[in-house]
Biopython code that builds the backbone (N, CA, C, O; Angstrom):
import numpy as np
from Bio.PDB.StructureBuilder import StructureBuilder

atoms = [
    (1, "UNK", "N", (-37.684, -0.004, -107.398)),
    (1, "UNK", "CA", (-38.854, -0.803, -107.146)),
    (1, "UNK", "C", (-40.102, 0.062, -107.372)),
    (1, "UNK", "O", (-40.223, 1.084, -106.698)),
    (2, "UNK", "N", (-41.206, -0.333, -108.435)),
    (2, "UNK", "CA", (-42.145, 0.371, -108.711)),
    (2, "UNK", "C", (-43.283, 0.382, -107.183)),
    (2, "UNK", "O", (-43.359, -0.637, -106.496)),
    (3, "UNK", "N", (-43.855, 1.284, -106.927)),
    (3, "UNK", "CA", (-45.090, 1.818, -105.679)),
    (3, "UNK", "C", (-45.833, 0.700, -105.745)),
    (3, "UNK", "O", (-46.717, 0.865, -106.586)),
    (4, "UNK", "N", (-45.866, -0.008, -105.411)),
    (4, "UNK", "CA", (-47.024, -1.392, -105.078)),
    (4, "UNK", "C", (-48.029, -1.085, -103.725)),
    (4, "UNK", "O", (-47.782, -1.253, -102.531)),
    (5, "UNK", "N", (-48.877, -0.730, -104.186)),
    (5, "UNK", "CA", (-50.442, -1.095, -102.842)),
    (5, "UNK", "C", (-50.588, -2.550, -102.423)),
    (5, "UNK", "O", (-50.964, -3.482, -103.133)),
    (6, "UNK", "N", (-50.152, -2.586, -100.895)),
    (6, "UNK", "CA", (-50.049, -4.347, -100.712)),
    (6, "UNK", "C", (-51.863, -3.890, -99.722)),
    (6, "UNK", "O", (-51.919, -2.957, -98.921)),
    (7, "UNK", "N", (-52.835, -4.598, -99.990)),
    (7, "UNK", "CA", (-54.093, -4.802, -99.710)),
    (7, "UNK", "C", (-54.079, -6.417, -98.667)),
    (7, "UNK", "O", (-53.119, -7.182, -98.753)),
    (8, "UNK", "N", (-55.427, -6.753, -97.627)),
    (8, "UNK", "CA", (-55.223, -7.171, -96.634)),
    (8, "UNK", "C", (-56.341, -8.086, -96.599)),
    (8, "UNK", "O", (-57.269, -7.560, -95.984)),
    (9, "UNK", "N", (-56.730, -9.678, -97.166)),
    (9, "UNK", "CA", (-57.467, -10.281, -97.545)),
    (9, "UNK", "C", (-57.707, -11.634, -96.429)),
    (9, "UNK", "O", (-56.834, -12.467, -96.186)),
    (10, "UNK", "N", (-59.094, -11.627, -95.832)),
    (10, "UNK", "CA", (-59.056, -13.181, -94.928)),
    (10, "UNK", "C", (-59.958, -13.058, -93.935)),
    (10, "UNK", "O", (-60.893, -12.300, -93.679)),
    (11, "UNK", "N", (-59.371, -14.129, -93.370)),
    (11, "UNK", "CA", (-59.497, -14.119, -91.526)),
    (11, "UNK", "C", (-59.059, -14.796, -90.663)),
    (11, "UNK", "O", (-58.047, -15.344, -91.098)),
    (12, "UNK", "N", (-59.254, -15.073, -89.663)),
    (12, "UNK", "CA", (-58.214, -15.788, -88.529)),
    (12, "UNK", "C", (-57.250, -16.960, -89.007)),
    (12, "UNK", "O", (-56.134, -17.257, -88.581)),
    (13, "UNK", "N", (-58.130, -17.627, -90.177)),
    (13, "UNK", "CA", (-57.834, -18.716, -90.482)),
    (13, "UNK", "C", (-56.825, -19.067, -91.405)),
    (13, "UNK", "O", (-55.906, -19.885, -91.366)),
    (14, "UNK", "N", (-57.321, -18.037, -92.465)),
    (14, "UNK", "CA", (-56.125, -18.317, -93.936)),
    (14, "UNK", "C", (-56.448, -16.441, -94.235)),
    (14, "UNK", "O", (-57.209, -15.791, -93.518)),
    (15, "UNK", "N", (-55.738, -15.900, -95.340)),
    (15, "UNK", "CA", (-55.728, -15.187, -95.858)),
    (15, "UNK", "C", (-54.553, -15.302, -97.547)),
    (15, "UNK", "O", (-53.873, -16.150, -98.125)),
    (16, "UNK", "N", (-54.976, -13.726, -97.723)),
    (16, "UNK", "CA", (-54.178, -13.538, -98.893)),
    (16, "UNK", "C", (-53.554, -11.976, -98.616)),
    (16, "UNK", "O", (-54.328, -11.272, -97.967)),
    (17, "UNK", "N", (-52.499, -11.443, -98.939)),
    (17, "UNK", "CA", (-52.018, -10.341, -99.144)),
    (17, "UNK", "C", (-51.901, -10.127, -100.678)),
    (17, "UNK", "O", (-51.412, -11.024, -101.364)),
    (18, "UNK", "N", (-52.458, -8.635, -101.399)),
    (18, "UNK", "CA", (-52.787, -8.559, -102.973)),
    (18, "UNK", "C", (-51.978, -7.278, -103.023)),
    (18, "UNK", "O", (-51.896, -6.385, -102.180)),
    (19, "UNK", "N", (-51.317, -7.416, -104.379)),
    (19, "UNK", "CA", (-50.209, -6.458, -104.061)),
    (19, "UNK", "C", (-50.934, -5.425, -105.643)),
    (19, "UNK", "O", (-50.659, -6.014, -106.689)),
    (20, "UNK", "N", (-51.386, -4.678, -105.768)),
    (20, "UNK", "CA", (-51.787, -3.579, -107.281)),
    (20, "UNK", "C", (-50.444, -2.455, -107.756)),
    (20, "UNK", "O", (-49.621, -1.749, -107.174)),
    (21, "UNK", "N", (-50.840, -2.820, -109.254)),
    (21, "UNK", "CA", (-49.724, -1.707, -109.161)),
    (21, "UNK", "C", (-50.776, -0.780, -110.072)),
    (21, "UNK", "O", (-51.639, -1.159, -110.863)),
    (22, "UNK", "N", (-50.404, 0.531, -109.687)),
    (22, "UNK", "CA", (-51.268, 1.694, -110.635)),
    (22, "UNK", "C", (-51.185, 1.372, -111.853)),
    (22, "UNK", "O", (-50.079, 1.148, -112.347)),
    (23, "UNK", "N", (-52.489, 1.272, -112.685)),
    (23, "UNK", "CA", (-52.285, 1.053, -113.962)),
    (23, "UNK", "C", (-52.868, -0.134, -114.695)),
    (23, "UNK", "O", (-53.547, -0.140, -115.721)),
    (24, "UNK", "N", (-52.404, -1.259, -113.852)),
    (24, "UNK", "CA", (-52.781, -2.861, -114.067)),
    (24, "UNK", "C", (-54.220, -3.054, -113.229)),
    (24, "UNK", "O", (-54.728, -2.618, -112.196)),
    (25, "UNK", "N", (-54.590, -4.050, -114.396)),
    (25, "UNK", "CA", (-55.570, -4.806, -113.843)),
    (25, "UNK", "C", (-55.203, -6.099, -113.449)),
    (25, "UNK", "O", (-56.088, -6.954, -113.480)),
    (26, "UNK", "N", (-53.684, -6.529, -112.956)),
    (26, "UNK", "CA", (-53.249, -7.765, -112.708)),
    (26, "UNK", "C", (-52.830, -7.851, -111.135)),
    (26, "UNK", "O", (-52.365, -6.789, -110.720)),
    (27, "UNK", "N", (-52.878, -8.576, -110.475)),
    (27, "UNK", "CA", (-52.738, -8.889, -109.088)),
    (27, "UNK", "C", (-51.689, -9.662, -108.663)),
    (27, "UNK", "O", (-51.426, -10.755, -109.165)),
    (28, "UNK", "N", (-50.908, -9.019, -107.521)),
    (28, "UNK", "CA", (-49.689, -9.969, -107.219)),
    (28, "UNK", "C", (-50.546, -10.672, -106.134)),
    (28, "UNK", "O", (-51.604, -10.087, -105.899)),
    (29, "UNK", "N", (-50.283, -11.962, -105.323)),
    (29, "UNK", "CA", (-50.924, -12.447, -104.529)),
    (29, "UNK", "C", (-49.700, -13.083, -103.446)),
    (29, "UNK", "O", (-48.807, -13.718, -104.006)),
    (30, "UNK", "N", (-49.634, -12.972, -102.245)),
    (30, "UNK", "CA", (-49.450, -14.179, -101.007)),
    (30, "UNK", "C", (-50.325, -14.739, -100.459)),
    (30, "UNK", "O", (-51.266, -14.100, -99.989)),
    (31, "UNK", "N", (-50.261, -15.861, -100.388)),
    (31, "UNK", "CA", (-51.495, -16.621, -99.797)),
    (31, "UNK", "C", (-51.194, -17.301, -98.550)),
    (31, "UNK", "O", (-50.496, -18.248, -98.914)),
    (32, "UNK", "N", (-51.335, -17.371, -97.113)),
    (32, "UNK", "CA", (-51.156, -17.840, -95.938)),
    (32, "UNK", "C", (-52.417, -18.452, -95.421)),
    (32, "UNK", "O", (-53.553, -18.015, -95.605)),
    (33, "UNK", "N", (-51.985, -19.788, -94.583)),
    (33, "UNK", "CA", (-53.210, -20.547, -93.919)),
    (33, "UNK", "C", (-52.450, -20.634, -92.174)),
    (33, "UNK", "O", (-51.464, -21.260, -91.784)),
    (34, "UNK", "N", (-53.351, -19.775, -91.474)),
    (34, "UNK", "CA", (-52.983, -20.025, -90.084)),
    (34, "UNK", "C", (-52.630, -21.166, -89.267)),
    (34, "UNK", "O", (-53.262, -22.109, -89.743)),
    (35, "UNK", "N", (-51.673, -21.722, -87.890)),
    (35, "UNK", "CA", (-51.534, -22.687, -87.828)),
    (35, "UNK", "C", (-50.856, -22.715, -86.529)),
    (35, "UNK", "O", (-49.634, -22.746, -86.383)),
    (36, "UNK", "N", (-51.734, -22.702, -85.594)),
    (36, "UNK", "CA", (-51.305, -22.160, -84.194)),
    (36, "UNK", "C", (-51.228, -20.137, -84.057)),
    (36, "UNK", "O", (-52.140, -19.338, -84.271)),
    (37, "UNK", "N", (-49.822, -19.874, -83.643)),
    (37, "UNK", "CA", (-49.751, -18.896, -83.390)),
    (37, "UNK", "C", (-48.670, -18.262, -84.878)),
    (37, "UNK", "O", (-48.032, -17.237, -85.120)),
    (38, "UNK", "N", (-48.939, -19.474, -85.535)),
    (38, "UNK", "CA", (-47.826, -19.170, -86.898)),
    (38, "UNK", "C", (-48.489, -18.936, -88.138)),
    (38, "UNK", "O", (-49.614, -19.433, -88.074)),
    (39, "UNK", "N", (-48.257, -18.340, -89.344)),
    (39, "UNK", "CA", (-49.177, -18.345, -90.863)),
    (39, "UNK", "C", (-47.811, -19.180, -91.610)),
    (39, "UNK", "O", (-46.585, -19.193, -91.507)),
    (40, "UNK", "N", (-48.830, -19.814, -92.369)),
    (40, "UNK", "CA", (-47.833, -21.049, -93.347)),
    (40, "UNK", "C", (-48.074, -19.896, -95.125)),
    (40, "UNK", "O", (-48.876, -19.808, -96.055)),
    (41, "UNK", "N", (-46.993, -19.363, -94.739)),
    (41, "UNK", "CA", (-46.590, -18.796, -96.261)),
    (41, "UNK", "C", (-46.810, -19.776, -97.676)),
    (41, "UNK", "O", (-45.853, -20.109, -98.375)),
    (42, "UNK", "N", (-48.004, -20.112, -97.924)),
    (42, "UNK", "CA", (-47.795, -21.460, -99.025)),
    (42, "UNK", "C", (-47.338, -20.913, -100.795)),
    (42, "UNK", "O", (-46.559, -21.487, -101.556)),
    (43, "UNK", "N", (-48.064, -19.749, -101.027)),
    (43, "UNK", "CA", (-47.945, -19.714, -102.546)),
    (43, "UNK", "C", (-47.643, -18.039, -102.528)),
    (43, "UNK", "O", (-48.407, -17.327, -101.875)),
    (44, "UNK", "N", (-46.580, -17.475, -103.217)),
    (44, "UNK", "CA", (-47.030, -16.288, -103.878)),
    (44, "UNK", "C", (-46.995, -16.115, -105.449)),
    (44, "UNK", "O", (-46.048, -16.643, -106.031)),
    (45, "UNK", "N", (-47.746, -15.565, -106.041)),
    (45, "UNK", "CA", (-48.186, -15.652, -107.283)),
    (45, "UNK", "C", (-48.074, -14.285, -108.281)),
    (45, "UNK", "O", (-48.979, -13.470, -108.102)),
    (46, "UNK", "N", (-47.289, -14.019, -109.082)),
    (46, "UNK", "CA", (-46.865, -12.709, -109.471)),
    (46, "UNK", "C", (-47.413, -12.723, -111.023)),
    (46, "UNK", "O", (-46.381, -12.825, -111.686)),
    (47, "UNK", "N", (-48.350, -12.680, -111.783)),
    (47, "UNK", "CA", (-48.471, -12.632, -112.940)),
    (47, "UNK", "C", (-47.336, -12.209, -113.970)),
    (47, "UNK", "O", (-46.620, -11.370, -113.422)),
    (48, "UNK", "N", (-46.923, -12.481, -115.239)),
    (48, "UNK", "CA", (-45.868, -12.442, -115.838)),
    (48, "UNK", "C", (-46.283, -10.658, -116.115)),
    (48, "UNK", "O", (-45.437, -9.903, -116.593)),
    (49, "UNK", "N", (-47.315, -10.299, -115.834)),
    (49, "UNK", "CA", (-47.597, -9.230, -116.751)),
    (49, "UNK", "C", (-47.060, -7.457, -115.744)),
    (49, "UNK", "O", (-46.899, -6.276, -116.050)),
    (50, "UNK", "N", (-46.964, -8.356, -114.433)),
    (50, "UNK", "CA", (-46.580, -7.587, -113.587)),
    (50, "UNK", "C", (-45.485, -7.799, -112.985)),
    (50, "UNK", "O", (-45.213, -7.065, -112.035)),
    (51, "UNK", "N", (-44.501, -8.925, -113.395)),
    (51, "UNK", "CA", (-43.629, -9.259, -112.664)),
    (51, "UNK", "C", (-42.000, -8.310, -113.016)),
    (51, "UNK", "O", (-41.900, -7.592, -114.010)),
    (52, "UNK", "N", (-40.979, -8.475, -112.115)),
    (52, "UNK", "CA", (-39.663, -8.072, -112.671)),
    (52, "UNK", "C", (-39.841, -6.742, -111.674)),
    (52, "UNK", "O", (-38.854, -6.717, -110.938)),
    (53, "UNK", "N", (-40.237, -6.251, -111.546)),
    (53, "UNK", "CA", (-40.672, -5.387, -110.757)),
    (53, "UNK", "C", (-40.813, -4.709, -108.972)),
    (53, "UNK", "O", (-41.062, -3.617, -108.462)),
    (54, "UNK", "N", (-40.408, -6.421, -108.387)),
    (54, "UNK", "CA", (-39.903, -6.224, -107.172)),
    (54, "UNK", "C", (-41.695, -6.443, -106.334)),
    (54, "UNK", "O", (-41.926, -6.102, -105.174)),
    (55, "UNK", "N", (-42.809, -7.120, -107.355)),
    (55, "UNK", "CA", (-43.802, -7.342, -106.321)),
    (55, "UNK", "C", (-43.975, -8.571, -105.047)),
    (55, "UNK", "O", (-44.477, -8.624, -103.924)),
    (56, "UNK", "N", (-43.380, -9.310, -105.792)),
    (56, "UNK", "CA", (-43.153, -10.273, -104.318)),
    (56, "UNK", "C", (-42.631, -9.844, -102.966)),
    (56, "UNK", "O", (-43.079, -9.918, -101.821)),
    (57, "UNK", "N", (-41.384, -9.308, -103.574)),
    (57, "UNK", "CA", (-40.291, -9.293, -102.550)),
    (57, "UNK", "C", (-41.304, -7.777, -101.709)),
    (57, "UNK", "O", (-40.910, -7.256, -100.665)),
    (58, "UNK", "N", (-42.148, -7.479, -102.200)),
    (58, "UNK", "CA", (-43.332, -6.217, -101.587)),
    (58, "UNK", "C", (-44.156, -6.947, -100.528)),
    (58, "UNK", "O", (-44.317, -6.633, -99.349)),
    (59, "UNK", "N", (-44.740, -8.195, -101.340)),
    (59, "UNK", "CA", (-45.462, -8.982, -100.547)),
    (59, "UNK", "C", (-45.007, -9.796, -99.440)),
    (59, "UNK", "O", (-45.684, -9.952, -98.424)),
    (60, "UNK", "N", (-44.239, -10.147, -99.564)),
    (60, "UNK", "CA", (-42.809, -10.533, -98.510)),
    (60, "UNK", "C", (-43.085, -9.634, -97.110)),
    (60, "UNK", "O", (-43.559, -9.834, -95.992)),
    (61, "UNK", "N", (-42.367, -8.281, -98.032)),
    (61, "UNK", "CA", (-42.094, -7.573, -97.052)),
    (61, "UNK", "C", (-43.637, -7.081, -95.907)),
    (61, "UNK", "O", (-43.592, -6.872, -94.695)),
    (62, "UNK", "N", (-44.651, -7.028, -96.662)),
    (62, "UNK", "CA", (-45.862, -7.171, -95.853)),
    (62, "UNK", "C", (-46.145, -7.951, -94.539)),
    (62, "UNK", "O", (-46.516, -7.619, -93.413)),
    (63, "UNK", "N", (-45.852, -9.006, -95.082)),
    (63, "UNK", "CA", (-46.262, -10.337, -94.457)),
    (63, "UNK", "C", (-45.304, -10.128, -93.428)),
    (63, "UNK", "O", (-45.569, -10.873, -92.485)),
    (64, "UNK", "N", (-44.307, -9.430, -93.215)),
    (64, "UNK", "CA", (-43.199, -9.871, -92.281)),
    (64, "UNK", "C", (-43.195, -8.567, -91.084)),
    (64, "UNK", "O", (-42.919, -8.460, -89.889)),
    (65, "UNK", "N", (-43.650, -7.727, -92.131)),
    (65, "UNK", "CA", (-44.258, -6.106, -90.896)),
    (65, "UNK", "C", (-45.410, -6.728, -90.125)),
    (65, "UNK", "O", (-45.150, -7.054, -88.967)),
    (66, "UNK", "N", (-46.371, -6.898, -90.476)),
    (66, "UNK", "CA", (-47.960, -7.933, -89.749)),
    (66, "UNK", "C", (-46.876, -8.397, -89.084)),
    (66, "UNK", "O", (-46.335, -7.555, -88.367)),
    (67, "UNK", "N", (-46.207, -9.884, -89.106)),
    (67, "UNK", "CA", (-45.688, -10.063, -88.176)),
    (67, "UNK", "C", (-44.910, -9.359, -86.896)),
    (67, "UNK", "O", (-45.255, -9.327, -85.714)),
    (68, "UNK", "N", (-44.011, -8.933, -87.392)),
    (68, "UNK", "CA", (-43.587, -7.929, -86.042)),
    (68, "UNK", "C", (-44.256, -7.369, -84.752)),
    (68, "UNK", "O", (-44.168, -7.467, -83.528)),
    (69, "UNK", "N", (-45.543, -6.221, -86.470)),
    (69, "UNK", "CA", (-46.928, -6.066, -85.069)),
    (69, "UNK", "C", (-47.556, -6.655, -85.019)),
    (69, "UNK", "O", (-48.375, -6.204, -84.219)),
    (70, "UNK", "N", (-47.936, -7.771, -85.446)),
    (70, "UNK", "CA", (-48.728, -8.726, -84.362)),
    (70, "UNK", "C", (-48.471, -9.703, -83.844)),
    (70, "UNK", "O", (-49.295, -10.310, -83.161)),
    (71, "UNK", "N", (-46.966, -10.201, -84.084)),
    (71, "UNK", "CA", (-46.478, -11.435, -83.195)),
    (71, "UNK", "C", (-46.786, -12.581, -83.124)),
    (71, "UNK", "O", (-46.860, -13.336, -82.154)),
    (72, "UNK", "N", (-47.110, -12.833, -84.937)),
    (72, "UNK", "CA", (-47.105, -14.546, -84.844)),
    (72, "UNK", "C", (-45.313, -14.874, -85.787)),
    (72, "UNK", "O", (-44.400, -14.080, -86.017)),
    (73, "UNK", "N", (-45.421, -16.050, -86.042)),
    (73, "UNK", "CA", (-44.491, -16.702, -86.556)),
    (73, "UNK", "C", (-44.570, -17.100, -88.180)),
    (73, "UNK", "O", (-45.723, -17.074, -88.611)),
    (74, "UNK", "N", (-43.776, -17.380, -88.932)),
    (74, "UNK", "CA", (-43.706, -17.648, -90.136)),
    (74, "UNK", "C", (-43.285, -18.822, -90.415)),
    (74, "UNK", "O", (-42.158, -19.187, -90.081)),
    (75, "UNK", "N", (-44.467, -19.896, -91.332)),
    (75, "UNK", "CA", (-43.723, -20.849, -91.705)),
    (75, "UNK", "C", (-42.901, -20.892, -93.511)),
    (75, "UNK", "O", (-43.624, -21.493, -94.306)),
    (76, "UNK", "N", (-42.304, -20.647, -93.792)),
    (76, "UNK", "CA", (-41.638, -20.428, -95.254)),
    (76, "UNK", "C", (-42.110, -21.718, -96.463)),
    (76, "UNK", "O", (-41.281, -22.366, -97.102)),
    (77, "UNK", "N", (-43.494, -21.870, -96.568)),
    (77, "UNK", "CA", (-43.614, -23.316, -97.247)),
    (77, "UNK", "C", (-43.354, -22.881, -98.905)),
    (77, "UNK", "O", (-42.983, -23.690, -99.755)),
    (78, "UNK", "N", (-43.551, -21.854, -99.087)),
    (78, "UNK", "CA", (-42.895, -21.200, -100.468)),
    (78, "UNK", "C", (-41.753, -21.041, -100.348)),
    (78, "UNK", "O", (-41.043, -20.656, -99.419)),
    (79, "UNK", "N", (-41.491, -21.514, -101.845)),
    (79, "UNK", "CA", (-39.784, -21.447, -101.878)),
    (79, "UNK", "C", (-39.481, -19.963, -101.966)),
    (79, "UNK", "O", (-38.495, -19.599, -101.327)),
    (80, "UNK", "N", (-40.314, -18.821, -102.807)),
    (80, "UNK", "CA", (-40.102, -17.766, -102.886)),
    (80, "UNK", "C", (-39.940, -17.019, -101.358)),
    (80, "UNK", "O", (-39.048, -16.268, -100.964)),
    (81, "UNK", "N", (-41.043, -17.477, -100.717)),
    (81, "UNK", "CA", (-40.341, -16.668, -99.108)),
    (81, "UNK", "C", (-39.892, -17.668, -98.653)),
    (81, "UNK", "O", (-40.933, -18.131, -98.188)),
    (82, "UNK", "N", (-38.999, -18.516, -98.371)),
    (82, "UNK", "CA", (-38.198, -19.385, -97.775)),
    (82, "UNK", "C", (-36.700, -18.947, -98.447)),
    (82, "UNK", "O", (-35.637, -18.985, -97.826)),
    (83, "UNK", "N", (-36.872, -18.495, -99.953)),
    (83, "UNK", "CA", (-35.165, -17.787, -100.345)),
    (83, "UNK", "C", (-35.390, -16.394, -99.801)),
    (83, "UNK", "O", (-34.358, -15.857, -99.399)),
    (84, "UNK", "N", (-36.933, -15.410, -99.654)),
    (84, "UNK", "CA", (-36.481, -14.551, -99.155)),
    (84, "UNK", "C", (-35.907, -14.335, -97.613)),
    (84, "UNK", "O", (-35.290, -13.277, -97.484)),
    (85, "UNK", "N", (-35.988, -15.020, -96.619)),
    (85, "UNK", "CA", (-35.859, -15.418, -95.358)),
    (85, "UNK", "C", (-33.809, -15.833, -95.425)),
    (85, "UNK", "O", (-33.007, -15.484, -94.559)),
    (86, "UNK", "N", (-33.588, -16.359, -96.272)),
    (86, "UNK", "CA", (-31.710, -16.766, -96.441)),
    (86, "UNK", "C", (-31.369, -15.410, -96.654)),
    (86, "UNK", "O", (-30.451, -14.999, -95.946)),
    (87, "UNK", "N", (-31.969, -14.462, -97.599)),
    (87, "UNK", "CA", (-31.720, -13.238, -97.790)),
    (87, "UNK", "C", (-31.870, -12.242, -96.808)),
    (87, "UNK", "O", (-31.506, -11.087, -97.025)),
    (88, "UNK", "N", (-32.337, -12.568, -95.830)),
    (88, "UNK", "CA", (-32.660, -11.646, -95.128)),
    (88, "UNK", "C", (-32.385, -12.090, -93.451)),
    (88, "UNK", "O", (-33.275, -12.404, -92.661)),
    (89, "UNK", "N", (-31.368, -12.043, -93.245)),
    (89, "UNK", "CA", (-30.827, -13.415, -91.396)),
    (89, "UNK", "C", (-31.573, -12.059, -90.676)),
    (89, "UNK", "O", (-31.860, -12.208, -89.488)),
    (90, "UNK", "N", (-31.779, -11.252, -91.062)),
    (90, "UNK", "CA", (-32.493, -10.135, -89.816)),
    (90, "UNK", "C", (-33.977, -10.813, -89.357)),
    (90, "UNK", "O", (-34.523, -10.700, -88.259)),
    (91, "UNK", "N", (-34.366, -11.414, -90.322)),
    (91, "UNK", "CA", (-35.556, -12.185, -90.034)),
    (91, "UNK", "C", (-36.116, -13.882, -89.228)),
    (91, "UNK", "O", (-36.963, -14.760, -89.061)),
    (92, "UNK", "N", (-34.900, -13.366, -89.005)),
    (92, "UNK", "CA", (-34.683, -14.958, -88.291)),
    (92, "UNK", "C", (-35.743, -15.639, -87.289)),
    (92, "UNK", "O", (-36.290, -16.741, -87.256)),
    (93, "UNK", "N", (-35.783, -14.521, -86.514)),
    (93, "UNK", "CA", (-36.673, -14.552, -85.275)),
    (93, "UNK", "C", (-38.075, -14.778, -85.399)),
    (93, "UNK", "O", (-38.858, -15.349, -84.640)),
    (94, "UNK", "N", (-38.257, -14.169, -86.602)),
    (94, "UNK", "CA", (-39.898, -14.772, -87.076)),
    (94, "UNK", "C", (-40.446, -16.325, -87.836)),
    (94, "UNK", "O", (-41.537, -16.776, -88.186)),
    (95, "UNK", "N", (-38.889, -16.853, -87.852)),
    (95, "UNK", "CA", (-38.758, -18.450, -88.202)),
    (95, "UNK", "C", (-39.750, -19.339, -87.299)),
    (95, "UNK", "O", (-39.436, -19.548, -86.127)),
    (96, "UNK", "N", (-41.084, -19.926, -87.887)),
    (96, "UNK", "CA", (-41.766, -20.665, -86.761)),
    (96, "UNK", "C", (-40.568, -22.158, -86.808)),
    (96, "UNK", "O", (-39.728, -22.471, -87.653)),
    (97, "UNK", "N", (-40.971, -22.802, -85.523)),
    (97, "UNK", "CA", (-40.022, -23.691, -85.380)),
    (97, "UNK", "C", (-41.288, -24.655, -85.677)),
    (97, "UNK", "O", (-42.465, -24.673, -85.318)),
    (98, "UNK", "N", (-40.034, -25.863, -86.947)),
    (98, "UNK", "CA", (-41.599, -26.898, -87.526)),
    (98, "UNK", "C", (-41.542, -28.025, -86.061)),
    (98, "UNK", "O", (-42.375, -28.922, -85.940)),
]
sb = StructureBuilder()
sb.init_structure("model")
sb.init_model(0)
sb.init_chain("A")
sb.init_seg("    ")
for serial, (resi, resn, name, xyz) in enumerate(atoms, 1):
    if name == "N":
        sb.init_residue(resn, " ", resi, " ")
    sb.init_atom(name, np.array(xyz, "f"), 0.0, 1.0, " ", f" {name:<3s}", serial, name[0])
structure = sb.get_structure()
């Protein structure tokens, strides 16, 4: 998996997590909209020019550390983190309940 810089975009409300890789001027993106004590995972977005590379599953993994330390919940409305979540039953616990 190539070194991805995952960067920390928003505020209370919605955000984005931006993932760079040295070199590119192309941007991986997760995009979350807050919703109670939970973030609704809606889109992540990997440009073809950066993809293959393991940046999602980076951005993923971001989104799911924040959680831990800060203790909200995840809703999986992307299919991309909703298959990463089957892949991963360790993550269970951060499943918001719909």
């Amino acid at each position: 998996m190539e070194q991805v810089t995952i960067t920390r975009h928003g505020s209370e409300t919605a955000g984005e997590y931006h993932a760079h890789l040295p070199g590119s001027a192309f941007i991986g993106r997760l995009t979350w909209k807050a919703r109670g004590a939970a973030r609704i995972a809606d889109h992540t977005l990997v440009p073809p020019e950066i993809g293959g590379r393991g940046v999602a599953a980076q951005l993923v993994e971001a989104l799911i550390a924040d959680a831990r330390e800060q203790g909200f919940k995840v809703v999986p409305q992307c299919s991309y983190v909703a298959a990463a979540f089957q892949r991963h039953p360790d993550w269970t616990d951060l499943l918001a309940a719909d």
